[in-house]
C-alpha positions as CSV (number, residue, x, y, z in Angstrom):
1,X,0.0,0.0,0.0
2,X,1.0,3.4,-1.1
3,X,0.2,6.3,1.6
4,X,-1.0,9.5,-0.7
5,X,-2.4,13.1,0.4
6,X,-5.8,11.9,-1.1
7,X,-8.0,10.9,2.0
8,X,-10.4,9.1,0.4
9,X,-7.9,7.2,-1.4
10,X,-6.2,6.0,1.8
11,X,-9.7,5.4,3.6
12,X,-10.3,2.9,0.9
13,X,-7.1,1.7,0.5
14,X,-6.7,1.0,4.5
15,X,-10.5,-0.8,4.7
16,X,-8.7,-3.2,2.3
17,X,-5.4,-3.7,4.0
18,X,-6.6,-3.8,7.6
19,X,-10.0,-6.2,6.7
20,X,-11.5,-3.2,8.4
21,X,-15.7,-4.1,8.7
22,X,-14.3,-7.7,8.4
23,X,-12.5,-8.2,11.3
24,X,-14.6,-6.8,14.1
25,X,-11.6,-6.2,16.6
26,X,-10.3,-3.7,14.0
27,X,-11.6,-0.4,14.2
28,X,-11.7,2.2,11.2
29,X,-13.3,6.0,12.2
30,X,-13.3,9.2,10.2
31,X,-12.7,12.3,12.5
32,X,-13.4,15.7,10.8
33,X,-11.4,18.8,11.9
34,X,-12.4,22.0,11.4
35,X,-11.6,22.2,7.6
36,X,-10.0,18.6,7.0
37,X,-11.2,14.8,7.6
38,X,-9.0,12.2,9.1
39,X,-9.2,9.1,10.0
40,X,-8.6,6.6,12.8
41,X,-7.0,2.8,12.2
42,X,-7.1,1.2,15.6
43,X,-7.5,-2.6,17.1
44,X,-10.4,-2.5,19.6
45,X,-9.3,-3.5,23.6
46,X,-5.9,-2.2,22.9
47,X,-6.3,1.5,23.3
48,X,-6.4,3.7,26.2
49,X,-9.6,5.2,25.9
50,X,-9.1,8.5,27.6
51,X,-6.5,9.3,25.4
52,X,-8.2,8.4,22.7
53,X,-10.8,11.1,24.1
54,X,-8.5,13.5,24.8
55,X,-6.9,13.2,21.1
56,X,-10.3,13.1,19.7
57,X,-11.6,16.4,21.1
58,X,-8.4,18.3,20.3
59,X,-8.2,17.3,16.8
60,X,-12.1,18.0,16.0
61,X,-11.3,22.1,17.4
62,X,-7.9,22.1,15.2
63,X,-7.9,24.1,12.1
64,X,-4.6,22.8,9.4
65,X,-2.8,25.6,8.0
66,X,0.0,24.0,7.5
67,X,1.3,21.0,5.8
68,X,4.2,19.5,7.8
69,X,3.2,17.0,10.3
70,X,6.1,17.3,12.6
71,X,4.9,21.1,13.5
72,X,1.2,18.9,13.7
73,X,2.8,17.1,16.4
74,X,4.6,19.0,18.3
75,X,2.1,22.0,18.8
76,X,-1.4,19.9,18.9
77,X,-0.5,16.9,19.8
78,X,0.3,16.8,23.4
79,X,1.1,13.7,24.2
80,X,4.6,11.9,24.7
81,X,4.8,8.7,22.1
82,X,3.9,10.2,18.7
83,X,5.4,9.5,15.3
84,X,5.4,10.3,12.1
85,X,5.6,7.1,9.7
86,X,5.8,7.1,5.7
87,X,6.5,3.0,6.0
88,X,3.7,1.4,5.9
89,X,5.0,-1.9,7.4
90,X,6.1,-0.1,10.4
91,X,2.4,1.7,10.6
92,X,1.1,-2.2,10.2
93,X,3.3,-3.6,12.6
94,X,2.4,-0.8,15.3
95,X,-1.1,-0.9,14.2
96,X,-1.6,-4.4,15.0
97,X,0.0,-4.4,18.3
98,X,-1.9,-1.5,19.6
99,X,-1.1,1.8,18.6
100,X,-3.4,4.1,16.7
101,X,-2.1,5.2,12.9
102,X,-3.7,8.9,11.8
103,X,-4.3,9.8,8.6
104,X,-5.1,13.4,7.8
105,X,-6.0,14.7,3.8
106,X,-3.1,16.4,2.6
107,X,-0.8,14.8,4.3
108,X,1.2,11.6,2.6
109,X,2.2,10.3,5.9
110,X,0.6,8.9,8.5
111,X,0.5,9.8,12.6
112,X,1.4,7.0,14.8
113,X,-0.1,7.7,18.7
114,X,1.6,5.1,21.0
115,X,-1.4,4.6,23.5
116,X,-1.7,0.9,24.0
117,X,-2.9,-1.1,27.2
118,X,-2.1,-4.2,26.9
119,X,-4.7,-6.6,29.1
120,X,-2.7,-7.8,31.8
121,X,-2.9,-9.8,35.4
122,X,-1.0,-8.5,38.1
123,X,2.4,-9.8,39.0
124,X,2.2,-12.5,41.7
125,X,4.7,-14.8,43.0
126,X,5.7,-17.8,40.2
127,X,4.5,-21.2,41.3
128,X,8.0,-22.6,40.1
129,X,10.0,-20.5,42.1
130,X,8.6,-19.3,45.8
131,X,10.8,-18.5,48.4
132,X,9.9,-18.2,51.9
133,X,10.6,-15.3,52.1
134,X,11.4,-12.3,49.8
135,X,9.5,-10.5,47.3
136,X,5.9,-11.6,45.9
137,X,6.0,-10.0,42.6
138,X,6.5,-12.0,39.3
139,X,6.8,-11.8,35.2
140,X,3.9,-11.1,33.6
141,X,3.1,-11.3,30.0
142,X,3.6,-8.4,28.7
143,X,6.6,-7.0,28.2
144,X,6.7,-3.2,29.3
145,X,5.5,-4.5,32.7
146,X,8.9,-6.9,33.1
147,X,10.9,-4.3,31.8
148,X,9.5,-1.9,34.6
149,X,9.8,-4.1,37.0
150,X,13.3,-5.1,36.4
151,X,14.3,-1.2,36.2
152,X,12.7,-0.6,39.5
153,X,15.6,-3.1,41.0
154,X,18.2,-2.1,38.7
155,X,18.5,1.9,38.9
156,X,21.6,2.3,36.5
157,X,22.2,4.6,33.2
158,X,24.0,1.5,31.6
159,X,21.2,-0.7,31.6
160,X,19.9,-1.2,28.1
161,X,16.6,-2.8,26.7
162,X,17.0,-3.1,22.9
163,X,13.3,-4.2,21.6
164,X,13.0,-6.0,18.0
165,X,10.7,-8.5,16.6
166,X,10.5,-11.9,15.4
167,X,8.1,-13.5,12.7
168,X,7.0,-12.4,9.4
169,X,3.3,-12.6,10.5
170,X,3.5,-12.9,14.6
171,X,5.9,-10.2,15.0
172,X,6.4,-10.9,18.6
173,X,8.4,-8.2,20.2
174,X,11.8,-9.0,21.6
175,X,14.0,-7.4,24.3
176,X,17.6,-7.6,25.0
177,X,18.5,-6.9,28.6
178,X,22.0,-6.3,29.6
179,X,24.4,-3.6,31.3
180,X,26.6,-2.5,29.1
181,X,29.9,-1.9,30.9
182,X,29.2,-5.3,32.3
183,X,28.4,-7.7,30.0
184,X,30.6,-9.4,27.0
185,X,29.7,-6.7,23.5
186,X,30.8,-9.1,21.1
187,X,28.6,-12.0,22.6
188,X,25.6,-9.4,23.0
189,X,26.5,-8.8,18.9
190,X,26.6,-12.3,18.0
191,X,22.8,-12.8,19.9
192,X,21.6,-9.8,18.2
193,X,22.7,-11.0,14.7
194,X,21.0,-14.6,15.4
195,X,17.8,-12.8,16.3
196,X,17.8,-11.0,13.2
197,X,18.9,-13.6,11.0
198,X,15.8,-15.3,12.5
199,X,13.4,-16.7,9.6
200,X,10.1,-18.0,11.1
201,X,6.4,-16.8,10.3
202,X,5.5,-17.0,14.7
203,X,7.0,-18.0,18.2
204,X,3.8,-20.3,18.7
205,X,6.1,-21.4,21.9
206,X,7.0,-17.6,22.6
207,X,10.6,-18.4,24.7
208,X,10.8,-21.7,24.0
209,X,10.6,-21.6,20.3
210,X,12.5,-18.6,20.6
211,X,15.6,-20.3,22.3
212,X,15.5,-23.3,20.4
213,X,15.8,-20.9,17.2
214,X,18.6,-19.4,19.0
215,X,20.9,-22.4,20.4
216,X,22.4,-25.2,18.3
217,X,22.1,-28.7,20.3
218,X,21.8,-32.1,19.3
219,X,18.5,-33.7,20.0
220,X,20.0,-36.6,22.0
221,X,20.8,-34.1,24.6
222,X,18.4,-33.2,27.1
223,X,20.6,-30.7,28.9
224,X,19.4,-27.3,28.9
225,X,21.2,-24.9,27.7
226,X,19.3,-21.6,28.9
227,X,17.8,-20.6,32.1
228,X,14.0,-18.9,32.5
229,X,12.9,-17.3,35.2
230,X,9.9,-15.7,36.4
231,X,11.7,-13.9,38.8
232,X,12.7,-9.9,38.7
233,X,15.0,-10.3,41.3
234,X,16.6,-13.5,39.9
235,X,17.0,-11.7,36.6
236,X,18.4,-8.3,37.9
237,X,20.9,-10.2,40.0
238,X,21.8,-12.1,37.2
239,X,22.2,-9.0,35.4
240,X,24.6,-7.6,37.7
241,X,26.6,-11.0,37.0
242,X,27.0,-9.8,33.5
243,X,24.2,-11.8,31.6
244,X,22.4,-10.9,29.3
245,X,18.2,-10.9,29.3
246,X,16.2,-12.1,26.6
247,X,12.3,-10.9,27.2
248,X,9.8,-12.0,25.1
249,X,6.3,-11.0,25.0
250,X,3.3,-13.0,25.7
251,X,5.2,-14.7,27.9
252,X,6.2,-14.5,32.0
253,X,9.4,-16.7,31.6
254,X,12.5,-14.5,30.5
255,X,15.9,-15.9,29.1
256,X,18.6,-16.0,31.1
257,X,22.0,-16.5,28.9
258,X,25.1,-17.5,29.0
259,X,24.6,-20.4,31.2
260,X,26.6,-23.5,33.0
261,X,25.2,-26.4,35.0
262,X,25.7,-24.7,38.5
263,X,23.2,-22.0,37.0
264,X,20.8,-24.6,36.9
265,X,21.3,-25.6,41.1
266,X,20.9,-22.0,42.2
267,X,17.7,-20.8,44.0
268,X,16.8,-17.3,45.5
269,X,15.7,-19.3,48.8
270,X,20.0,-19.4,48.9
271,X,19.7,-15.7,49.6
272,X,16.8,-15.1,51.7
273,X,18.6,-17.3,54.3
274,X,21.3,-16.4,56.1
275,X,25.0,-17.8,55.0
276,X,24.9,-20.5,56.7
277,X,21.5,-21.7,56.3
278,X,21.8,-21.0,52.8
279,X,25.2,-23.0,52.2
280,X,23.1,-25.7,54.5
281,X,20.4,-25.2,51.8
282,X,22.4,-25.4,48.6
283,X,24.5,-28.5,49.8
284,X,20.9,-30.3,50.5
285,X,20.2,-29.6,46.9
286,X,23.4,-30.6,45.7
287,X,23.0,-34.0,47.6
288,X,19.1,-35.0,46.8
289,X,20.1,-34.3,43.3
290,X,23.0,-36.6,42.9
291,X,20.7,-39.2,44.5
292,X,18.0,-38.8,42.7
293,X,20.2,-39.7,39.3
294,X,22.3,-42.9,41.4
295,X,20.0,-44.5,44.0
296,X,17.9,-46.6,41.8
297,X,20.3,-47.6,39.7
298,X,22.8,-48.1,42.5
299,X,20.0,-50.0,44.4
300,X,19.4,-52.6,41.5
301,X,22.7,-52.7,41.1
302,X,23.3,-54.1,44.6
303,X,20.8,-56.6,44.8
304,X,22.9,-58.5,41.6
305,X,25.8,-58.2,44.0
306,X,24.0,-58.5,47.5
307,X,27.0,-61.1,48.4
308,X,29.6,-58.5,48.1
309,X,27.4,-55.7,50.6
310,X,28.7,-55.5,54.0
311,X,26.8,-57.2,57.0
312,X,25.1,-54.2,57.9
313,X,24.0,-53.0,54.5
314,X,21.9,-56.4,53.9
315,X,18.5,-54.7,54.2
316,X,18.9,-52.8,51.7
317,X,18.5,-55.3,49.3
318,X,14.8,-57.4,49.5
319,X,13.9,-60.9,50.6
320,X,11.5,-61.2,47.5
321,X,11.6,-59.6,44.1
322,X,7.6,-60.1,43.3
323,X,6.2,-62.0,40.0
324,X,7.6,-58.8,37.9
325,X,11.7,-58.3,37.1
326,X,12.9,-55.3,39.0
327,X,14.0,-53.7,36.1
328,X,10.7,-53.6,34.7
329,X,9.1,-52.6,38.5
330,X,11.5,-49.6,38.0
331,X,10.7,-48.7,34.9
332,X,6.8,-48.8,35.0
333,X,7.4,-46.6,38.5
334,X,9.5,-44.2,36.2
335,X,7.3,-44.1,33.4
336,X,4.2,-43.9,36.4
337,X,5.9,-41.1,38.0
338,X,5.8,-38.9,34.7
339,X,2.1,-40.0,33.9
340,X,0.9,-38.9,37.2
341,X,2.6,-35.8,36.9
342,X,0.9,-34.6,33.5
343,X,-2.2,-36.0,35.4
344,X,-1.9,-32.9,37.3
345,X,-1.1,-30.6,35.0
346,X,-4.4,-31.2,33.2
347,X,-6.3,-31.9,36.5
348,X,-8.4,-28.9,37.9
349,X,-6.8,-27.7,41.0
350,X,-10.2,-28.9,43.0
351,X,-9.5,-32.1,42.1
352,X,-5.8,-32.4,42.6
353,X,-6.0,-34.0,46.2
354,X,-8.3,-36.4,45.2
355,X,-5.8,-37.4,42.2
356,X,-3.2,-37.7,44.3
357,X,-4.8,-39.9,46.8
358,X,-5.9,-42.3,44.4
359,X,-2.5,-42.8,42.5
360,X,-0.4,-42.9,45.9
361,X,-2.1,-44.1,48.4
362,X,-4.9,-46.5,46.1
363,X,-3.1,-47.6,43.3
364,X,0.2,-47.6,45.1
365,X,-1.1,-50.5,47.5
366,X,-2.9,-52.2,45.3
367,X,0.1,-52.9,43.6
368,X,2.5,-54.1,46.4
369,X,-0.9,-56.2,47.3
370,X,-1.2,-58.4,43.8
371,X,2.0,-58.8,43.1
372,X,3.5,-56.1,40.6
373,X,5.8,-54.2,42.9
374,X,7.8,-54.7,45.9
375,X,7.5,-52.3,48.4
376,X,11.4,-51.3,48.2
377,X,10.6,-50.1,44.4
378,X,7.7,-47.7,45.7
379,X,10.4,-46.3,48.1
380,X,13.3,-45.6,46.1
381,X,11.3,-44.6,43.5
382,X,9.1,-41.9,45.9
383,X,13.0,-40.8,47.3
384,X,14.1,-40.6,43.6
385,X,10.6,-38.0,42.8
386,X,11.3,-35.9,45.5
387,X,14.9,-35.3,44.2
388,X,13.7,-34.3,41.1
389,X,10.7,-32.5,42.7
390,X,13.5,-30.5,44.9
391,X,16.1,-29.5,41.6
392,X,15.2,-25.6,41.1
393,X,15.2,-25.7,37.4
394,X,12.3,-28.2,35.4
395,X,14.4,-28.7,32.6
396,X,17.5,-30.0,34.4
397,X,14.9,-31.8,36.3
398,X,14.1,-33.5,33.1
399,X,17.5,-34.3,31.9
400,X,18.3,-36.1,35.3
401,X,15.4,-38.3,34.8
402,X,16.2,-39.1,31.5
403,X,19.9,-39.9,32.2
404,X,18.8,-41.7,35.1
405,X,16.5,-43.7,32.6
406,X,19.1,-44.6,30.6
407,X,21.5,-45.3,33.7
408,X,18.8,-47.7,34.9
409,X,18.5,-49.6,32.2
410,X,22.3,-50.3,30.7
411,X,22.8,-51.6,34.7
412,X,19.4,-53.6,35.0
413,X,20.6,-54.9,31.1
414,X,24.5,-55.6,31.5
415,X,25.0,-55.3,35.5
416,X,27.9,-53.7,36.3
417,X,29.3,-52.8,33.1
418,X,26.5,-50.9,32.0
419,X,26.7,-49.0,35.0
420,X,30.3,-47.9,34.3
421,X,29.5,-47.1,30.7
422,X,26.3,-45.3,31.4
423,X,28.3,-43.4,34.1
424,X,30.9,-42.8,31.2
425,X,28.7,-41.6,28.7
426,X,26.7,-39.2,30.8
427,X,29.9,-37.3,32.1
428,X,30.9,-37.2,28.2
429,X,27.5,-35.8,27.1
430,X,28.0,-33.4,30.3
431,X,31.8,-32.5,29.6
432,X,31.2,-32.2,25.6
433,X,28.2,-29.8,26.1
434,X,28.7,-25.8,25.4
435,X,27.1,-23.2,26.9
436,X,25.5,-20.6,24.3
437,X,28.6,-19.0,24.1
438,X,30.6,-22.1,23.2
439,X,32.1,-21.9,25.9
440,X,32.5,-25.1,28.9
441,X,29.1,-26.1,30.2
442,X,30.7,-27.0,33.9
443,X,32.5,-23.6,34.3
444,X,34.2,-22.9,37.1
445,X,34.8,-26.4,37.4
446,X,36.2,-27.1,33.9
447,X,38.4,-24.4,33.5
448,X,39.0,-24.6,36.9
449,X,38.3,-21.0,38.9
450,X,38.3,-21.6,42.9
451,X,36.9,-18.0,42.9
452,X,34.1,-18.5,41.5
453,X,33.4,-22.4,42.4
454,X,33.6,-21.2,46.3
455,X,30.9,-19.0,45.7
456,X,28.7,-21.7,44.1
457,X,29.7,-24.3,46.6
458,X,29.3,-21.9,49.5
459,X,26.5,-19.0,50.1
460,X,29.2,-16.1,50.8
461,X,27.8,-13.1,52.8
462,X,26.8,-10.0,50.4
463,X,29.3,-7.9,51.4
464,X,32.2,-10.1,50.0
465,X,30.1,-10.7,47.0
466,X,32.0,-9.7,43.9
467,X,30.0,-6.3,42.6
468,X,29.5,-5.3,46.3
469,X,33.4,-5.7,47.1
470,X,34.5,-3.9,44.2
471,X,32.0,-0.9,44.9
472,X,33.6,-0.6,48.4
473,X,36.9,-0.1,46.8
């Protein structure tokens, strides 16, 4: 579409290009000033309508003399996000994600007003990641709100929010977050270009699709490779780490990148808690997590080798094994585990204590009752969910249960030798892994950097955090 300084011409031309009296959301209205028409492209639910009232009623008392829309804008116009646009994909794109395009005969450019209000819920506290205590406030989905809320926390003239957009027909609004005399430039350059080069018609996924568009990985690995967060306090302290922000809209989860496996065993409980509490807090972790991926497999590996335990580790191993193989016992519990958990995600929250009575308390003992389990498999395998339940992150979460699925069978399979070559093959998948920035996926460990590794092993006191110590000096 060509914008001309023929009204009517654009009227028609716009009705056409918008699927104005088609599409009911999108609103078309002719405005007349005192000696000129205009008229109005809007979408309907997106606009704040006092300004659109307060527009209206000083347009309809203006009379045009002149012919140069900037001196338009700046003398009637009073209000602080106004534009003039001769593009009409910009005018499109703005158009369609709230704004309000003006077109006024005689004038071959159009009037962009910036007044949109989003619909929105108010930021509450994420399910994934509550603390005890600490702020209640969470990402929402739309964007202007998370970038508010992480400026309230981070007060500095070098943080920079750089907004772009990705599909040809979804144009979903992208932000990069970073401080700039903190954070690598050349790695903040080679994100940018990837956005760019991006080639996709919509983020149907929003963050997801957008990261997987982003980061090269094979699709035999089920380590993650980015951290999300619904956090604003999470994401401005990683931001004062030198990290950069990805935010995308529609969405509550922002991007969190470059990142290493110890990113992915970090919680902000750590911080509400004193030192010591929190070092106490972060070892926990570090220990229900490592059993979560070895006990099973360690446990059916023992009771092939029961003669070799020591006296007083014999009950660990059971008098009966029950009409199924263990191996397969473990793996139906595995496989259970997962099913009752997207049980719940599809289960109304009114019913959710019924579904978990019935899956853990009936069908658990009906099982041990005919036959199909042993009661030692419920155990481990109730030890071995609560490890996974307890790992901050959901996607590391997964990846532990899958290696520990592929653990548990090479050991049930080929008995100890599987065991050592499943063990083998999961520290090469860990060790051959990059970060986003190709960098090593178990930094500070590998290169090693005691610096930095005592401050993930160990919850140091703020004021001998890094930033803090070198602002004292």
């Amino acid at each position: 579409m060509k914008i001309t300084n023929n009204i009517d011409e654009n009227i028609s031309q716009l009705r056409e290009y918008f699927n104005i009296g088609v599409s009911f959301d999108v609103i078309g209205k002719e405005i007349q000033l005192k000696n000129r028409r205009g008229f109005f492209v809007m979408i309907d639910g997106f606009t704040k309508d006092e300004i659109m009232f307060y527009i209206t009623t000083n347009l309809q008392d203006l009379f045009v003399t002149d012919f140069e829309v900037q001196k338009l804008i700046e003398k009637h116009l009073a209000y602080m996000e106004v534009e003039e646009s001769t593009d009409m994909n910009q005018i499109e794109e703005m158009v369609l994600s709230g704004a309000i395009a003006l077109f006024i005969d005689g004038f071959d450019s159009a009037i962009i007003i910036d007044a949109r209000e989003y619909p929105v819920r108010s930021p509450q506290e994420p399910d994934l990641e509550k603390v005890t205590r600490g702020p209640r406030d969470g990402f929402v989905e739309t964007v202007i709100f998370n970038t508010a809320l992480i400026r309230r926390r981070v007060r500095d003239r070098n943080l920079t929010f750089e907004l772009t957009s990705v599909g040809s027909r979804s144009k979903t609004n992208v932000v990069l977050s970073y401080i700039s005399d903190l954070v690598d430039q050349e790695y903040v350059q080679e994100i940018r270009d990837k956005i760019s080069s991006i080639k996709i018609e919509s983020l149907t996924m929003a963050e997801k699709s957008l990261s997987e568009l982003l980061i090269d990985r094979s699709i035999f690995n089920p380590l993650p490779q980015v951290r999300y967060t619904e956090r604003p306090d999470a994401a401005a302290a990683h931001l004062m780490e030198g990290h950069l922000l990805i935010i995308v809209d529609t969405t509550p989860s922002v991007i969190i990148l470059p990142t290493t496996i110890f990113h992915f065993t970090q919680h902000a409980e750590d911080y509400y808690q004193s030192p010591a509490v929190g070092t106490y807090i972060r070892w926990l972790r570090f220990g229900i997590m490592t059993l979560s991926f070895l006990l099973v497999p360690l446990w059916l590996l023992a009771t092939e080798y029961v003669r070799y335990l020591p006296e007083f580790m014999q009950f660990l191993t059971p008098e009966k094994t029950g009409e199924v193989p263990l191996l397969l016992q473990l793996i139906i519990l595995e496989l259970g585990i997962d099913i009752l958990r997207l049980s719940s995600i599809h289960t109304p929250n009114s019913l959710t204590t019924s579904l978990g009575i019935i899956s853990g308390l009936v069908l658990g003992d009906l099982a041990v009752q005919v036959g199909w389990f042993i009661p030692e498999t419920v155990l481990y395998m109730a030890v071995v969910a609560i490890g996974t339940f307890a790992t901050p992150s959901i996607e590391f979460a997964m990846a532990i249960r899958i290696f520990r699925l592929y653990l548990l069978i090479l050991t049930g399979l080929f008995n100890i030798i599987g065991f050592i070559v499943g063990i083998f093959l999961v520290c090469l998948c860990i060790f051959k892994t990059k970060n986003s920035s190709k960098k090593s996926y178990l930094w500070p460990l590998i290169p090693f950097n005691a610096t930095a590794l005592k401050h993930l092993l160990f919850r140091t006191p703020i004021p001998n955090q890094v930033g803090n110590k070198r602002h004292k000096k």
